[in-house]
C-alpha positions in Angstrom: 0.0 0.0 0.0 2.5 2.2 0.9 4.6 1.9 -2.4 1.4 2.8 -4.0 1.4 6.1 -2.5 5.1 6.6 -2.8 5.2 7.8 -6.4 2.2 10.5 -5.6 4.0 11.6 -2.4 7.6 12.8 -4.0 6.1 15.7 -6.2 4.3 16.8 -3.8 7.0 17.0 -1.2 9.2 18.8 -4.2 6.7 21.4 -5.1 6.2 21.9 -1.0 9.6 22.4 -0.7 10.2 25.7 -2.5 6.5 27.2 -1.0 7.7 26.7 2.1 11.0 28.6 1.6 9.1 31.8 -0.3 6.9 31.8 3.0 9.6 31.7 5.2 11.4 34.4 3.3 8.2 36.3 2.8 7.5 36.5 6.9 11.1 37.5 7.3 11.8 39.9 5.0 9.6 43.2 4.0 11.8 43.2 0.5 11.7 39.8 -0.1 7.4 39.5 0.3 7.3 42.5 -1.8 9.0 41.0 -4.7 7.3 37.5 -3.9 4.0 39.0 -3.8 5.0 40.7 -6.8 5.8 38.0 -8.7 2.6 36.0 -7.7 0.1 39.5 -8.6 2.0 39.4 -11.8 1.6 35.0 -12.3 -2.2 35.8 -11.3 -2.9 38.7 -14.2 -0.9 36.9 -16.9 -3.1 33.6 -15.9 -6.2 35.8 -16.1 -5.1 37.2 -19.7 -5.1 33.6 -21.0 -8.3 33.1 -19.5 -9.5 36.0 -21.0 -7.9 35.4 -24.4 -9.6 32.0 -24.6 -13.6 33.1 -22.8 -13.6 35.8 -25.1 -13.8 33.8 -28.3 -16.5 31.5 -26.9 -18.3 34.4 -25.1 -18.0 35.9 -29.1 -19.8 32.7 -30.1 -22.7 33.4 -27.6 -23.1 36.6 -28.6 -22.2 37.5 -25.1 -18.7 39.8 -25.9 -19.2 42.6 -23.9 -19.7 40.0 -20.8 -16.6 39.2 -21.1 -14.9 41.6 -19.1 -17.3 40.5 -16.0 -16.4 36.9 -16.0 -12.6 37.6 -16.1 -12.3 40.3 -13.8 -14.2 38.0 -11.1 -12.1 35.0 -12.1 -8.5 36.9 -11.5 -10.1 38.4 -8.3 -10.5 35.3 -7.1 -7.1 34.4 -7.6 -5.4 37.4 -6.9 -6.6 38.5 -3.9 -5.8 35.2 -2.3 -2.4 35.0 -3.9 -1.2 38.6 -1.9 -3.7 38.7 1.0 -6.1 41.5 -0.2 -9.4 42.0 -0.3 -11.8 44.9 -1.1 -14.7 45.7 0.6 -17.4 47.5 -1.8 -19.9 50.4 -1.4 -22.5 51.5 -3.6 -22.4 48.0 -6.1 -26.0 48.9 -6.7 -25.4 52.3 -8.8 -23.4 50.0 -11.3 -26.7 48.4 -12.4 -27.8 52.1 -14.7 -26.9 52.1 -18.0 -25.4 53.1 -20.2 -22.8 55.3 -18.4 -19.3 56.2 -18.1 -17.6 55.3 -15.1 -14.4 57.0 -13.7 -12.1 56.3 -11.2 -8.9 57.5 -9.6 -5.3 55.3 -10.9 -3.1 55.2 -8.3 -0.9 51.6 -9.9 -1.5 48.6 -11.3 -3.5 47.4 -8.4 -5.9 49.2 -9.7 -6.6 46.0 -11.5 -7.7 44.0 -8.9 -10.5 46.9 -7.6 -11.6 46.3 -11.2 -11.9 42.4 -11.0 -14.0 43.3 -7.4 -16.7 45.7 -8.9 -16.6 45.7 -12.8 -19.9 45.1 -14.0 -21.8 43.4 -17.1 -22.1 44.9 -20.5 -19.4 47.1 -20.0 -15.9 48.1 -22.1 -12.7 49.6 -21.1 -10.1 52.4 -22.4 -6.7 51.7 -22.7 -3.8 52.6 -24.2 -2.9 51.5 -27.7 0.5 50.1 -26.6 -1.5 47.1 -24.8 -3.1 46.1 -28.0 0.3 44.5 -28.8 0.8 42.9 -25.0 0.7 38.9 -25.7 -2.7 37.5 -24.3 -3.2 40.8 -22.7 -3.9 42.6 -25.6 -5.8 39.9 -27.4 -8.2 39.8 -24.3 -8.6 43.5 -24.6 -9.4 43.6 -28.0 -11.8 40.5 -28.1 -13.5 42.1 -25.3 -14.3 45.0 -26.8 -12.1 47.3 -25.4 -11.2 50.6 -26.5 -7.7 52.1 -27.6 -6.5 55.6 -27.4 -3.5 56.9 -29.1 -1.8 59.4 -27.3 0.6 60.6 -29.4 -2.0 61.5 -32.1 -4.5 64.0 -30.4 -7.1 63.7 -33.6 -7.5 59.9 -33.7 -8.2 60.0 -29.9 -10.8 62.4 -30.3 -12.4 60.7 -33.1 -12.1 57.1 -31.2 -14.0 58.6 -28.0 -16.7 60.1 -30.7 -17.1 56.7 -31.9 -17.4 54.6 -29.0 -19.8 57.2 -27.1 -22.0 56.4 -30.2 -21.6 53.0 -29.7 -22.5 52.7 -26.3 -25.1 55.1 -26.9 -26.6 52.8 -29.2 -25.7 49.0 -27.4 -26.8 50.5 -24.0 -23.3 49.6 -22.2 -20.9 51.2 -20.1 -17.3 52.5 -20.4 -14.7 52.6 -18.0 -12.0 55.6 -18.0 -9.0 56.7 -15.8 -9.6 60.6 -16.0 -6.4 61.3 -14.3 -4.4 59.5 -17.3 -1.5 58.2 -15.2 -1.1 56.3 -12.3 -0.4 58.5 -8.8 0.8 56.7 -6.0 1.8 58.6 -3.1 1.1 58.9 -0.2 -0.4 62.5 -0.2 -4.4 62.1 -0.5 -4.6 64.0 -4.1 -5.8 63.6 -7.8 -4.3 64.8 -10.5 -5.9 66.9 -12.8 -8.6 65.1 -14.8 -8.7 65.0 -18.8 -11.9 65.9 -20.3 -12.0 63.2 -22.9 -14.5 61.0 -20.7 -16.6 63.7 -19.9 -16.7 65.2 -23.2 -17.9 61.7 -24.1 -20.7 61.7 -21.7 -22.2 65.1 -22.6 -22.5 64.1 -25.9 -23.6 61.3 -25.3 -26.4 62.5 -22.9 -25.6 59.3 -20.3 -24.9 60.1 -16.5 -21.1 59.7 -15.0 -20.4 56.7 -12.0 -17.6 58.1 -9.8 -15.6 55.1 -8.4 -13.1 56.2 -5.7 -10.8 53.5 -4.2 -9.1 54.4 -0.6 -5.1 56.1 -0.8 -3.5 52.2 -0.3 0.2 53.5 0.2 0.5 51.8 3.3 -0.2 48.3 1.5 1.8 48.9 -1.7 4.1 51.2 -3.6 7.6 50.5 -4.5 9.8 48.1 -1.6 6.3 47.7 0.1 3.6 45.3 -1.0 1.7 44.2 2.1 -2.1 41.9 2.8 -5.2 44.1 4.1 -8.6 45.1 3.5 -9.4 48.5 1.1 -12.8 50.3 0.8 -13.8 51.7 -2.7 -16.8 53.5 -3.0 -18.7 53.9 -5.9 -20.9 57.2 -5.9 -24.4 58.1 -7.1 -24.6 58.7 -10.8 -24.4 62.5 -11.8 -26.6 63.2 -14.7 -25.2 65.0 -18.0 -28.6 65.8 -19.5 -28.8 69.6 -20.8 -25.4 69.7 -20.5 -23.2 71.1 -23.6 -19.7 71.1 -24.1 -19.2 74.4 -22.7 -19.8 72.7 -19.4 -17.5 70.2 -19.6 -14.6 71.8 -17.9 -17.0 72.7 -14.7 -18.5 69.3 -15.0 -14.8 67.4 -14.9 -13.8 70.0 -11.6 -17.5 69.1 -10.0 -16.4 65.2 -10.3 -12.9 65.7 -9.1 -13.6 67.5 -6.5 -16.5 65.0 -5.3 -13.7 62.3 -5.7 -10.9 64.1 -3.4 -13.3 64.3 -0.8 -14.8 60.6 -1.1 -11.0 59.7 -1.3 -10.3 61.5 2.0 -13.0 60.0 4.0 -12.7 56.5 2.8 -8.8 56.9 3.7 -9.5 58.4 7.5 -9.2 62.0 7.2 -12.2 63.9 8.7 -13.7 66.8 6.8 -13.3 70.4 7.3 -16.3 72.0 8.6 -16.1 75.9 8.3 -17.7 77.8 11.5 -21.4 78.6 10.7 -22.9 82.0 11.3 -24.5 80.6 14.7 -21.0 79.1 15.9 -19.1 82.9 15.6 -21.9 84.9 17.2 -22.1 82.5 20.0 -21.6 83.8 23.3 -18.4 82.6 25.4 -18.4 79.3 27.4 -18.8 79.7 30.9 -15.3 79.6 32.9 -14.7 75.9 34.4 -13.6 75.7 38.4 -10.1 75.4 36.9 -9.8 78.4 35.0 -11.3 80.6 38.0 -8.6 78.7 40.2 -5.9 80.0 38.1 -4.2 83.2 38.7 -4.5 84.6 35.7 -8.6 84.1 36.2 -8.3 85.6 40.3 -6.4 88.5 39.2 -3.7 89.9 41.7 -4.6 92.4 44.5 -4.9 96.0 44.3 -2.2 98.3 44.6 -2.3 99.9 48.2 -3.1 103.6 48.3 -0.1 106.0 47.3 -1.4 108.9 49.2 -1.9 106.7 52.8 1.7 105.6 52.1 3.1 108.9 51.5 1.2 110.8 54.4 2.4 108.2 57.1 5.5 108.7 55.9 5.8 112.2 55.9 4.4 112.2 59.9 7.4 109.4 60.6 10.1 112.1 59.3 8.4 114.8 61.0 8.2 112.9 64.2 11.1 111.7 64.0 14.6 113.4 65.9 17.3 114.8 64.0 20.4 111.8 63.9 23.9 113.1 64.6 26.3 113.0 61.3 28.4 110.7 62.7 25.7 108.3 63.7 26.0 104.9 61.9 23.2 105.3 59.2 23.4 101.7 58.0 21.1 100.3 60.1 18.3 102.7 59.0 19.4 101.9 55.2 19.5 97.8 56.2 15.6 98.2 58.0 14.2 100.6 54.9 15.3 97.7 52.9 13.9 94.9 55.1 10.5 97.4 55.3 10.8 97.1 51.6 7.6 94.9 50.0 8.5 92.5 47.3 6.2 91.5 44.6 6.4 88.2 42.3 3.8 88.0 39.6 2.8 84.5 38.5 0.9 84.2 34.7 -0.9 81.4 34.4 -0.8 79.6 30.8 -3.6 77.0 29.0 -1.8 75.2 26.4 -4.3 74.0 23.9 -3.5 70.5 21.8 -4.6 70.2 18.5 -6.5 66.6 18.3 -3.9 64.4 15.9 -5.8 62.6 13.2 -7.3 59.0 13.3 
């Protein structure tokens, strides 16, 4: 029995062998788990472009292209995610279900990618850059798919490509998903970039409302030498209707969405709004003074100075009263006492140190 299990046994116990050491050297070392996890994000997305390459022809078949995106972005989650120890936590999923629409969100790296496998739903395309139309199984996913390329370097051709494929969705009733910023921004500051105005050009003319997607700043879990497991909260955000709207209120339209964004992006990432003082808050009247402050001496005051003209009468009647010293009477005495009557006065200032609360 035991020779029967023998030959089953030894690959196992190789393939063991070198997971083992990766988790040893992951738990050990920060750089070593970041290229490690690295390496196994990458293994997952290259897995999921084969997938995609091969689901896309038969989804073709079925007349189901546009689908195609959905099944594949759930099917590299799901391997992802467990391969580096993160998972997203999703808000607003049911906003996804109008459309058509164009839905943005803020590019902070390539994890992006796996916030896309969490919430991207059906009957819905992507933009990308024409470079990845040549990426093997990549680029074949993306263009069975139904993806769209921009060129950059030729302004005209990526106008007329957003024309086109706003008329498109217009007319097949699906979604499109842009990165307004452009390029990717990870840092740690809490900040967008300025946002193009291809995407919102495309909805105005289009007529169909924008789906603000905002993921949390995830510095702390990755950027470059750093690539750690943990939860992240994305948001996606009611839809904000372009109907009436012309292209003269694009460039107010694309500030109105960022500026929705920044703010989503600080709350989801822990930092607490500023509230301005309201009209009620500035003509309010003083708080009461607490035991302590009346205890302090800056709150009891000091004592009143004594009367001048008391002090100067009694002594006036001393020197008038008093009988004339011989010169060569020892007048050091008198100078030692006048300095021993002297009063000494020590003024104490009492200080409120006020801490400014540090952020969550």
């Amino acid at each position: 029995m035991t020779s029967f299990f023998t030959p089953l046994l030894k690959p196992v116990a190789y393939l063991s062998l070198p997971l083992f050491l990766l988790h040893t050297a992951s738990n050990r070392s920060p750089l070593a788990r970041y290229y490690i996890r690295l390496g196994l994000y990458l293994s997952s997305l290259g897995v999921a472009s084969i997938w995609g390459a091969i689901s896309s022809i038969g989804m073709t078949l079925l007349g189901r292209r546009l689908d195609t995106n959905w099944i594949v972005a759930r099917f590299f989650y799901g391997l992802a995610s467990r391969a580096v120890g993160i998972e997203i936590d999703l808000e607003g999923e049911e906003h996804l279900s109008q459309r058509p629409a164009i839905m943005v969100g803020n590019h902070q790296s390539m994890l992006d990618i796996l916030m896309l496998g969490r919430m991207f739903p059906k009957q819905a395309a992507m933009t990308a850059k024409k470079q990845l139309q040549w990426t093997p199984f990549f680029g074949q996913f993306l263009t069975l798919s139904g993806a769209i390329f921009i060129d950059r370097a030729n302004n005209s051709r990526a106008v007329q490509a957003v024309a086109a494929a706003g008329e498109k969705m217009k007319a097949q009733g699906t979604s499109i998903w842009i990165f307004p910023e452009g390029t990717r921004t990870n840092q740690e500051k809490l900040d967008l970039r300025p946002f193009k105005k291809g995407a919102f050009h495309m909805a105005v003319q289009a007529g169909v409302p924008i789906i603000p997607v905002v993921c949390e700043n995830y510095w702390n879990l990755y950027h470059s030498g750093c690539f750690e497991s943990g939860r992240l909260k994305v948001k996606i955000l009611p839809p904000i209707p372009t109907t009436g709207l012309t292209s003269t209120d694009v460039a107010d339209l694309s500030v109105r969405v960022r500026e929705q964004m920044l703010e989503t992006l600080k709350e989801l990432s822990g930092v607490k709004p500023e509230v301005p003082p309201t009209k009620e808050d500035t003509l309010a009247p003083p708080p009461p003074a607490t035991l302590t402050e009346m205890a302090s001496p800056s709150a009891v005051g000091t004592s009143p100075d004594p009367p001048q003209e008391s002090v100067e009468s009694e002594s006036s009647h001393e020197e008038r009263t008093k009988p004339v010293v011989p010169l060569s009477i020892d007048t050091s005495s008198v100078r030692r006492d006048g300095s021993d009557q002297g009063t000494e006065t020590e003024e104490d200032e009492g200080m409120v140190l006020v801490g400014r609360p540090t952020d969550p």
